[in-house]
C-alpha positions in Angstrom: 87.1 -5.6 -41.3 86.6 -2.5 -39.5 83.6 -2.0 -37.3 81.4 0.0 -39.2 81.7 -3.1 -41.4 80.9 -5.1 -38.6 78.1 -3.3 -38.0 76.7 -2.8 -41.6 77.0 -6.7 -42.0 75.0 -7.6 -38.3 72.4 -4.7 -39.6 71.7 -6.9 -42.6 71.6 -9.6 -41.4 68.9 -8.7 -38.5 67.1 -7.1 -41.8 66.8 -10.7 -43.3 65.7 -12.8 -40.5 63.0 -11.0 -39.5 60.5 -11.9 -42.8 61.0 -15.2 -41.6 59.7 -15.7 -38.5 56.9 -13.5 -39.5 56.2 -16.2 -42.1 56.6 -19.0 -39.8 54.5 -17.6 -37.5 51.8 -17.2 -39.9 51.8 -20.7 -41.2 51.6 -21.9 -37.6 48.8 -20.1 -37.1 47.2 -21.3 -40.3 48.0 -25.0 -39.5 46.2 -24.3 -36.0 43.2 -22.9 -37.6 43.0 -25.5 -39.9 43.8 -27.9 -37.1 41.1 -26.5 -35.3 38.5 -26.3 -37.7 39.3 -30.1 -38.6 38.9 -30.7 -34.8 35.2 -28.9 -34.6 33.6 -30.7 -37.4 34.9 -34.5 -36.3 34.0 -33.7 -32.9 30.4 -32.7 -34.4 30.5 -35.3 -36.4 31.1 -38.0 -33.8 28.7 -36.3 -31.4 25.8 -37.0 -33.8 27.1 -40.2 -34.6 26.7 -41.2 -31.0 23.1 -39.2 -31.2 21.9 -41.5 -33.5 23.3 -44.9 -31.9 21.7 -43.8 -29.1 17.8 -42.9 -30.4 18.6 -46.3 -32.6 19.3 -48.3 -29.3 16.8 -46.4 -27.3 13.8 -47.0 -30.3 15.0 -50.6 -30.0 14.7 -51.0 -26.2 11.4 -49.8 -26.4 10.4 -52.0 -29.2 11.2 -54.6 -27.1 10.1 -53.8 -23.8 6.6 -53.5 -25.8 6.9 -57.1 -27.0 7.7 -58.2 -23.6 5.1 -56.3 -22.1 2.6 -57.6 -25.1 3.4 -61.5 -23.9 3.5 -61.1 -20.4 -0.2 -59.4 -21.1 -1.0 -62.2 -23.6 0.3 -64.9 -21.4 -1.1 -63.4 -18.1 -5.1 -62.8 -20.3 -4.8 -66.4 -21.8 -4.1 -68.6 -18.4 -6.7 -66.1 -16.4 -9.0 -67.4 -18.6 -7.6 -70.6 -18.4 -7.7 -70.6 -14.5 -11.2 -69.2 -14.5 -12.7 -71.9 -16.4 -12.1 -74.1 -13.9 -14.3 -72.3 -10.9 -16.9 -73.9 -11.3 -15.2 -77.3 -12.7 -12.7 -80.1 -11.0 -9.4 -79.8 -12.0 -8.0 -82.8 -14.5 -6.4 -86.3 -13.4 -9.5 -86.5 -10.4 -11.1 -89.4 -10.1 -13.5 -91.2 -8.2 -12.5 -94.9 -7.4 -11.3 -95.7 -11.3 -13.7 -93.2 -12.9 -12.3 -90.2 -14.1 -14.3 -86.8 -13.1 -12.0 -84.1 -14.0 -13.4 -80.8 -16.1 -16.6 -82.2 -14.8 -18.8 -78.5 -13.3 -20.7 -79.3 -10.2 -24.4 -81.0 -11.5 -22.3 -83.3 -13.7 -20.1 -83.9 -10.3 -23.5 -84.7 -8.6 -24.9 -87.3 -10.8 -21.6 -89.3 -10.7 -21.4 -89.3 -6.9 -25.4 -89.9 -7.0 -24.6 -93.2 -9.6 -21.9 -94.0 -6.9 -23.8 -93.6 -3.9 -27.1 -96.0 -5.2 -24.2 -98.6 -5.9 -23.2 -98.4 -2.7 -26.6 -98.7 -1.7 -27.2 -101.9 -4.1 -24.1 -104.2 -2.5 -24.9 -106.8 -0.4 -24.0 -108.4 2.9 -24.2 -112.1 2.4 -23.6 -114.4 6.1 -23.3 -117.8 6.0 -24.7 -120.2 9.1 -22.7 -123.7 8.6 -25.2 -124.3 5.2 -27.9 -121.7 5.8 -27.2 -117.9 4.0 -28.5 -115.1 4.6 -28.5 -111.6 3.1 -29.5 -108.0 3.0 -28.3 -104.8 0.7 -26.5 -102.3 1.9 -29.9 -100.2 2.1 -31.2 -102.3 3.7 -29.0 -102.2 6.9 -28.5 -98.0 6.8 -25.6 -97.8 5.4 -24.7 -94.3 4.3 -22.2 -92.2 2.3 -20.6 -89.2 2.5 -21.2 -88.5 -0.8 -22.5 -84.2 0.0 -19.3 -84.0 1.9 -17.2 -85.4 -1.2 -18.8 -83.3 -3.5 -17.9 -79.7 -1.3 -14.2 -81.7 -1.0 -13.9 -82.4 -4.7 -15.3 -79.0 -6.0 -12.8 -77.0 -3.4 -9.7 -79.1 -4.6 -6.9 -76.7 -5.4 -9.2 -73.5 -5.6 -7.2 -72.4 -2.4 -4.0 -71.9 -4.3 -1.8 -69.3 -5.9 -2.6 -68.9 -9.5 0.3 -70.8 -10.7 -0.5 -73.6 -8.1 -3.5 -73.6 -9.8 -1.8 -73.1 -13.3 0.4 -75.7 -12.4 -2.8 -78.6 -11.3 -4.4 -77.8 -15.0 -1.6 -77.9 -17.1 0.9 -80.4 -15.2 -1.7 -82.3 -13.0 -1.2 -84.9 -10.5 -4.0 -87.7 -10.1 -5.9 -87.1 -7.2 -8.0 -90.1 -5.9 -11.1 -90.0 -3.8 -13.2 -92.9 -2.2 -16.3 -92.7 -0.7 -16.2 -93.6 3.0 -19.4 -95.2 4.4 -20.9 -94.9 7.7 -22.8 -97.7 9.2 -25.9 -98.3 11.6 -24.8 -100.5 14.2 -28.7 -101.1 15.7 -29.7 -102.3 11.9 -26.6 -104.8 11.9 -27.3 -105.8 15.5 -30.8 -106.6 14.7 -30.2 -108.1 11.1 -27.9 -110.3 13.1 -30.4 -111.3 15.7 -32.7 -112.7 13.0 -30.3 -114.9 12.0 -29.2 -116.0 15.7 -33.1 -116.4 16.2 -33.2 -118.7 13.3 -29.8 -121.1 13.5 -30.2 -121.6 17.4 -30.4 -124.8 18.8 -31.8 -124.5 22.7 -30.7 -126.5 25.2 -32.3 -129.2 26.9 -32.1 -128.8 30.5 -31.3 -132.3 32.2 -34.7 -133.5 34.3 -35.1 -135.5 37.6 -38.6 -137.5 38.9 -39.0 -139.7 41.6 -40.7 -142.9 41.1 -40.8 -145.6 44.0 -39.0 -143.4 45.8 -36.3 -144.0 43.2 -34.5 -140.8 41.6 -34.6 -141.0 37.8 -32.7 -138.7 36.2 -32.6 -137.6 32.1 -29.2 -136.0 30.8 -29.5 -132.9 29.6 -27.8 -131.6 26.1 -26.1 -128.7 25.4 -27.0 -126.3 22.3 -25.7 -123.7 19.7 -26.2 -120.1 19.4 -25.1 -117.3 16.9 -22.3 -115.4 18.3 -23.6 -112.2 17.6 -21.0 -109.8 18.2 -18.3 -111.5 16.2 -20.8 -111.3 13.8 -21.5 -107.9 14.6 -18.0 -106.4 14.5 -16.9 -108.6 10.9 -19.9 -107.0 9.3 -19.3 -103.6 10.6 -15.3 -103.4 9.9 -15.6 -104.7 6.0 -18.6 -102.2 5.0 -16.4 -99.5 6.5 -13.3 -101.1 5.5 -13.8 -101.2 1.8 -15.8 -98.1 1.8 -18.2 -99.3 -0.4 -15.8 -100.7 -3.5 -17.1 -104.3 -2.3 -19.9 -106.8 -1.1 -18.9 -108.3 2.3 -19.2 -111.9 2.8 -18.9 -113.0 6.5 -19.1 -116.9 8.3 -21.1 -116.8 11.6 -19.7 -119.4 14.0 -21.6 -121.2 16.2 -20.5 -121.4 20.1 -21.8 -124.1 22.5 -24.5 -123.0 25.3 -25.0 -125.3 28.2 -28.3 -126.4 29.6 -29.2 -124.1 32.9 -29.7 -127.1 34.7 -27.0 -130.5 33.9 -27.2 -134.1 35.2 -24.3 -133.5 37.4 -26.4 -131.4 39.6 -29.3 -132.9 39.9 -27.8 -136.2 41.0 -26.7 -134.6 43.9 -30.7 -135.1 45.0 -30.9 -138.7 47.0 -32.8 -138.1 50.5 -36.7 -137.0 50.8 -35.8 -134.4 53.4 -39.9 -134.2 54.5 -43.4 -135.1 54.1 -46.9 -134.5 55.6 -50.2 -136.0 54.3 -53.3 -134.7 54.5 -56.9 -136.7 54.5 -60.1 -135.9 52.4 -63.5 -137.5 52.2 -64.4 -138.8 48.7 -66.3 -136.5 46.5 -66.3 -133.0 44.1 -63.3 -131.9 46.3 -61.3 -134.9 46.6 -61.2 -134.7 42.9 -59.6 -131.0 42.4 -57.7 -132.6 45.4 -55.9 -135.3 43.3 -56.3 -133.1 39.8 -54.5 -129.6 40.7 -52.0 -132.0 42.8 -51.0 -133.7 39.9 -50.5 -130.9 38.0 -47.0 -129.7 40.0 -45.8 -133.7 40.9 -42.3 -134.1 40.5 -41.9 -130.2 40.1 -37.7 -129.1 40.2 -37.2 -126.0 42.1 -33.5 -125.4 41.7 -31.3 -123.1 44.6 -32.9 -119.6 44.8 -36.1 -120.2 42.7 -39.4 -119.4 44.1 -42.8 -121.7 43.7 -46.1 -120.3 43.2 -48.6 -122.8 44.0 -51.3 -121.1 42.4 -48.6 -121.6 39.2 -48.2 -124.8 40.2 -52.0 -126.2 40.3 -53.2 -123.5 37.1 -56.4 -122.5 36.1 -59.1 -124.1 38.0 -61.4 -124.9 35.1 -63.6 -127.3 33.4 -61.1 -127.9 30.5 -58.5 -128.7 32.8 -60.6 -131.3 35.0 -62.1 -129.6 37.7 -65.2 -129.6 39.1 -67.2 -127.4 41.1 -67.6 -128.2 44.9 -67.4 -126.1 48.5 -65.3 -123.0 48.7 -65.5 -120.2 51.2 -67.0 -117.0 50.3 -67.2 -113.8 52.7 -67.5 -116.0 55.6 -70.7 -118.7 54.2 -69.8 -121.6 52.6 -70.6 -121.3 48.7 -69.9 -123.7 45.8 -67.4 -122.7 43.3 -64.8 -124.2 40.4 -61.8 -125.8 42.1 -63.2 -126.0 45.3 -60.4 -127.8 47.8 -57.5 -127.1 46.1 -56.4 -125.1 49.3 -56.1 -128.6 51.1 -53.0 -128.8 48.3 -51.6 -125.5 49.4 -52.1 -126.6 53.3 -50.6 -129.7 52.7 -48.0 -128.4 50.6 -47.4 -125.4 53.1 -46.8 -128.2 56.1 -44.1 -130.6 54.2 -42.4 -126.8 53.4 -42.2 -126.2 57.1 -40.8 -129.4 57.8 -38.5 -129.3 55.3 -37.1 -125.7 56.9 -38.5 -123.2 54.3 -40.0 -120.5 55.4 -42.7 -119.1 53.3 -42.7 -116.0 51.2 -46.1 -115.9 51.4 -49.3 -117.6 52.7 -52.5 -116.7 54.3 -54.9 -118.8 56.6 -58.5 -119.1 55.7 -61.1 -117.0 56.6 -62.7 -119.2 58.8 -60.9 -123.0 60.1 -60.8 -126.2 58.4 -61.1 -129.5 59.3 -57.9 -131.0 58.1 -55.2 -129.6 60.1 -55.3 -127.4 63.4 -55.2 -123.5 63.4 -52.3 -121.8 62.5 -51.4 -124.7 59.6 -53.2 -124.2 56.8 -52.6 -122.3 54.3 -55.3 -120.7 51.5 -55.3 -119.6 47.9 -57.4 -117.3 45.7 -57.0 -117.0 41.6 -54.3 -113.5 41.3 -55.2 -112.4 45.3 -53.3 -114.8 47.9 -50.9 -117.2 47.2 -48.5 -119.9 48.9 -44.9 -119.1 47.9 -41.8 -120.0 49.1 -37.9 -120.0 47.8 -35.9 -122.8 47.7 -33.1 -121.3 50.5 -30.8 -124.4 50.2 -27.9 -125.2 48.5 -28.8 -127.7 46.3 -32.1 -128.2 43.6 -35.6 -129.7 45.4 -38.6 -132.0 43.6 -41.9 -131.6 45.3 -43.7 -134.8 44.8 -47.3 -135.4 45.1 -49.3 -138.2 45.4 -53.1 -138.8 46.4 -55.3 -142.0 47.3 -59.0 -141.8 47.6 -58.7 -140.4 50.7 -55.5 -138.6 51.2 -53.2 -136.0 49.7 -49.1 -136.5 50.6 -46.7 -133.7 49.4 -42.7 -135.0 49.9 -39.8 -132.6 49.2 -36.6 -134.3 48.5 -33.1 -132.9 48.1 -30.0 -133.3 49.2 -28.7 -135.1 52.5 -26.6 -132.5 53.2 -29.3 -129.8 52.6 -30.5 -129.5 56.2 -26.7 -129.7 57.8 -28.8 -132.6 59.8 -31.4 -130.2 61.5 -35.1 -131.3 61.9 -38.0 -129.0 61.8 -41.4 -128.9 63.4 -44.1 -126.3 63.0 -45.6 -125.0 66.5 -49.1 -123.2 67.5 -49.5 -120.8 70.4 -53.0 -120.8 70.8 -54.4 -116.8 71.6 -57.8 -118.3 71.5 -59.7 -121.3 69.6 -59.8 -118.3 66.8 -56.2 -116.8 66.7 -52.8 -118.3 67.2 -48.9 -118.0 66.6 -46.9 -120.4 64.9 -43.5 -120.8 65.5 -40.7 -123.1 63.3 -39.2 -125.0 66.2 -35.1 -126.3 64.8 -33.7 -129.4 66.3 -30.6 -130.6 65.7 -29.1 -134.4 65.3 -29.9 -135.1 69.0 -33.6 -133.4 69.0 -32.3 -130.6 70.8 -34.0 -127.4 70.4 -31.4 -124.8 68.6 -33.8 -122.7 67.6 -37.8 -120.7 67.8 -38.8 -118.9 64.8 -41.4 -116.6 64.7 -44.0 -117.3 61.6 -47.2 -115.5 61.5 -49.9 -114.6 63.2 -53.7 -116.3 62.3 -56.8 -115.0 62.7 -60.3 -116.5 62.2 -63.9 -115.6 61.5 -67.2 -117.8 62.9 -69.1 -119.6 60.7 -72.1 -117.4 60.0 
């Protein structure tokens, strides 16, 4: 071939080709158009597709956000109410004691607690005394309640809480108990008891001594019983407050021993008269009240530290009690008068106290002298203005025995052997003039030495008018 052959044949064949690819290229392009549109419209397609998923899940969220909004409103209205009903009421499952008060409002509250407190009021307090009983109400003794106090307690229960603490006490409640508690008055019980001590006591007998013959008699004594009171007392007071009212108290008083003041033992230690004077009287109106107010303190006990009053001793100087009227002194004259002479008992008396080494508390001479004993000796009384008194200063108990003849008046005090540690005593007058004096209480002991001077009183005297 030659080369224009060549050429003719590569000029055809560039000819044919190029249709072709102008043809391919077009159907590429139309496949990529088509391509493309198919592309837009799925892509639109699955755009609203997600569009409306998304309102559907959205519409639905709302729908039930409303419903959950709608219960929490209804369940939040319904137990508001719920919890507000109960302001003014007790919550459930509260009692009182056994008795239920729950959903009760406050007056309702009131009337229980009221029903409560008069039963408290109404129980009793029974004591029994070996077969003797005795009783009284509650009432009766003061007891009280606190029933305004439970009432504030019982109302206020649970109202300081959250609302579902309080939610939770009305609809899952938990019994709640309350007793009353009582308060008692300790000066009632005291004297409630002291009734019944004053009523099962048995007093003592104190043991007695006389002389007779110069003979010491002596009577035993016996012991008695009292109440103890505070036992009592505290038994009463711990079970009213103890069972706060849920229950009568019963309670045993026991009965203890009391011994006599004054036993056997100690009045046998009296053997030995430790003195005596006498004193002598003409027969008549004054010899009588002599030997009458004497009598009337004969064989009188005076145990260690007790005082004697002879006015006490001798008592009223009247008719009733045997005495007449005779001479008594009167703003210096010599006047009758009821009693007239007893102070020849409290002379007499006043002498053997001396002797005995007792000093007296307190005495007074006449106004003017007597004729039974010197100056400075005697001693005078006057009903509620002057006295003889003395204490018994010695360890052990004293009689003061009396005992009068026609004529004369003898006062002995006996005691103890012991009593006087063997001393002797004896009175002495220091004459100022025939109308004043000292007297002195000379001591002597066991060989009549003088140990001692003491200084008595001093006496003073009027003339006769």
């Amino acid at each position: 071939m030659s080369n224009d052959d060549k050429k003719v044949d590569e000029v055809h064949e560039t000819t044919s080709e190029e249709p072709i690819e102008n043809e391919a290229h077009e159907e590429i392009a139309e496949f990529e158009d088509t391509i493309n549109k198919i592309s837009e419209k799925d892509i639109y397609k699955d755009v609203d597709l997600k569009n409306k998923k998304f309102k559907i899940g959205l519409i639905a969220g709302i729908i039930v956000l409303i419903a959950i909004i709608g219960g929490v409103l209804y369940w939040w209205t319904s137990n508001k109410k719920l919890v507000d009903s109960y302001e003014y009421k007790v919550y459930p499952e509260v009692y009182i004691y056994s008795e239920p008060v729950g959903e009760l409002n406050e007056v309702d509250l009131s009337k229980v607690l009221a029903e409560k407190d008069a039963e408290i009021a109404s129980k009793t307090v029974k004591v029994t005394v070996n077969d003797k009983e005795y009783s009284s109400s509650y009432a009766g003794l003061d007891v009280t309640t606190n029933k305004d106090e439970l009432e504030d307690k019982i109302m206020s229960y649970g109202k300081n809480k959250s609302f579902k603490g309080k939610l939770n006490l009305i609809n899952e409640p938990k019994k709640k108990t309350y007793n009353m508690t009582t308060t008692v008055n300790e000066e009632k019980i005291k004297e409630f008891v002291a009734q019944i001590s004053e009523d099962v006591k048995v007093d003592p007998v104190n043991a007695s001594a006389s002389i007779s013959g110069g003979v010491v008699n002596i009577v035993e004594g016996q012991n008695g019983y009292v109440l103890d009171e505070k036992a009592l007392v505290d038994s009463i007071t711990s079970q009213i407050t103890g069972k706060n009212g849920g229950a009568d108290v019963v309670a045993n008083g026991a009965l203890v021993e009391s011994e006599a003041d004054i036993t056997a033992n100690e009045l046998r230690t009296i053997d030995t008269r430790i003195s005596s004077f006498t004193t002598y009287f003409s027969p008549g109106n004054s010899g009588h009240n002599i030997q009458t107010g004497a009598s009337y303190f004969n064989n009188t006990l005076l145990m260690p530290g007790e005082e004697f009053s002879c006015t006490d001793g001798i008592g009223p100087t009247t008719a009733e009690r045997g005495f007449v009227s005779s001479n008594t002194y009167v703003g210096g004259k010599v006047v009758p008068g009821m009693g007239g002479g007893v102070c020849q008992i409290a002379t007499t008396l006043y002498n053997a106290e001396l002797r005995a080494g007792i000093l007296p508390t307190e005495r007074q001479n006449h106004m003017m002298t007597v004729g039974y004993v010197g100056i400075g000796l005697d001693a005078t009384l006057a009903d509620d203005l002057i006295d003889l008194r003395f204490v018994n200063t010695y360890d052990y108990p004293l009689i003061i025995t009396t005992s009068s003849t026609s004529g004369s008046l003898t006062v002995e005090i006996w005691s103890n052997s012991n009593a006087t540690n063997g001393y002797t005593y004896e009175p002495r007058v220091e004459a100022i003039s025939s109308l004043d004096c000292y007297t002195y209480l000379d001591k002597y002991d066991s060989s009549g030495n003088l140990v001692d001077s003491i200084y008595l009183n001093e006496s003073v005297y009027q003339p006769f008018s």
